[in-house]
N, C-alpha and C positions, 0 to 999 in steps of 0.2 A: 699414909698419915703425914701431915705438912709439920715440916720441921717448927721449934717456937723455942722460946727461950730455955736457956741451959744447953740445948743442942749444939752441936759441931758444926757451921756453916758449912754447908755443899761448898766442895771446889770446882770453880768453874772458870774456863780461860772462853775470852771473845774479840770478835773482832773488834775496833772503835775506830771512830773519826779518825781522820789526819793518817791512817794506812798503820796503825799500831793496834796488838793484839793486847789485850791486857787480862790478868788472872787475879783473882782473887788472893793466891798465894804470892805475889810480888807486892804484895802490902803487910804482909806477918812480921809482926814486933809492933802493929800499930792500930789502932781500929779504925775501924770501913764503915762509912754510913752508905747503906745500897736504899738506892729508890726506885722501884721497878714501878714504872707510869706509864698510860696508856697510848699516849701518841705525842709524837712531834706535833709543835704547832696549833693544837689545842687548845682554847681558853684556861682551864683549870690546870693543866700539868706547866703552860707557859707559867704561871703566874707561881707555881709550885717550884719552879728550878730557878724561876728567877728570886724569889726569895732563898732559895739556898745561895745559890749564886752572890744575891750579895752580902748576905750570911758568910761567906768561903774563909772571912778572915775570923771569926769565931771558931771553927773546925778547926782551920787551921792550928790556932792558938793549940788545940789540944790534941795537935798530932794527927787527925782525924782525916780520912782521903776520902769524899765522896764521889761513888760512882752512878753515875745515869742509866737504868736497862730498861730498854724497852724492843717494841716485836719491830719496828722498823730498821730499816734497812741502812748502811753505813753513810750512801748517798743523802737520805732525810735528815739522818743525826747531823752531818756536817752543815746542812744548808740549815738546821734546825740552832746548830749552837755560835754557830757562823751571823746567823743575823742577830743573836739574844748577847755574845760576846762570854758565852761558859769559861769555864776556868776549872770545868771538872770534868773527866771524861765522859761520855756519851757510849754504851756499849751496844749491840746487835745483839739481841735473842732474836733471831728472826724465826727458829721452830719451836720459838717459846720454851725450849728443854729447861734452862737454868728458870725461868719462872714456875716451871712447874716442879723442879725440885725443892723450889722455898714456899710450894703452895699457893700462890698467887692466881693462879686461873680461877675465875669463877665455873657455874656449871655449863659456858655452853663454849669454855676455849676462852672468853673476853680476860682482859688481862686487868688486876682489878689495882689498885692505887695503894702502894703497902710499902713500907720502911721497913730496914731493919739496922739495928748495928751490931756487929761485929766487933767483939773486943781483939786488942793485943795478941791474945794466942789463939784466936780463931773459933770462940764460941759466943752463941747468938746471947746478948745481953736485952735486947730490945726487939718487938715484931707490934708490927701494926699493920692491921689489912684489911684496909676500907670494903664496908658492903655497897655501897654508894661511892660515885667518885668524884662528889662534891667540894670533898673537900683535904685538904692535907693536914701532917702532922708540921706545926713551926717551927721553926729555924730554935727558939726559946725552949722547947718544951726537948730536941734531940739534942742539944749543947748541955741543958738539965742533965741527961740519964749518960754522956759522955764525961761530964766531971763527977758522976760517981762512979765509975770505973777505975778500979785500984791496976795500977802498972802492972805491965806483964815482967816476970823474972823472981 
């Protein structure tokens, strides 16, 4: 059963870009926007991270750390966020594990285009998980369901 809101976000630690490992749990006290996309380099996920991307000072504003997961490799992320100019990190599922713990694989392994965020104390407030991966969720519409998130404490 794929986790969806109200649930306890899976903790999960990866590799990313630039030789830094990064966990889920070194963001607690704050919420996580995850966007698990299906490839570097891609029409639709480029145009997906780049509007977060330059989106980043809206999150920012609300405390918000977005993470990039996808099934490539730490090598693609870099040359991937290297040429676009990210400002968020890029993580490695390369055996898909962390995408199949938030349910994102479709039926045949394809990794399908799905948001989620993560409040303050680590349970899921928001999931969206494209049947199609035409298209994403806006920069307006996750910054929406992040300013109604009541503080953690």
């Amino acid at each position: 059963m794929a986790v969806g809101v109200g649930d306890r976000a899976p903790a999960f630690t990866l590799p990313a870009a630039g030789g830094e490992t990064v966990s889920l749990e070194q963001y607690a006290g704050r919420p996580v926007v995850l966007v698990f996309y299906p490839g570097d380099d891609t029409p639709v996920c480029t145009k997906q991270l780049n509007s977060y991307n330059d989106g980043l000072d809206q999150f920012e504003a609300l405390d918000a750390q977005v993470l990039g997961i996808s099934a490539q490799g730490v090598e693609s992320h870099e040359k991937f966020s290297g040429k676009h100019g990210f400002k968020f990190p890029l993580l490695a599922d390369t055996d898909k594990k962390v995408a199949g713990l938030y349910g994102t694989l479709g039926p045949i392994g394809f990794p399908r285009r799905s948001v989620f965020i993560v409040d303050a104390g680590g349970t899921i407030r928001y999931a969206h998980r494209a049947i199609a991966g035409l298209t994403y969720r806006p920069v307006s519409e996750l910054v929406e369901v992040l300013q109604g998130l009541t503080p953690a404490g």
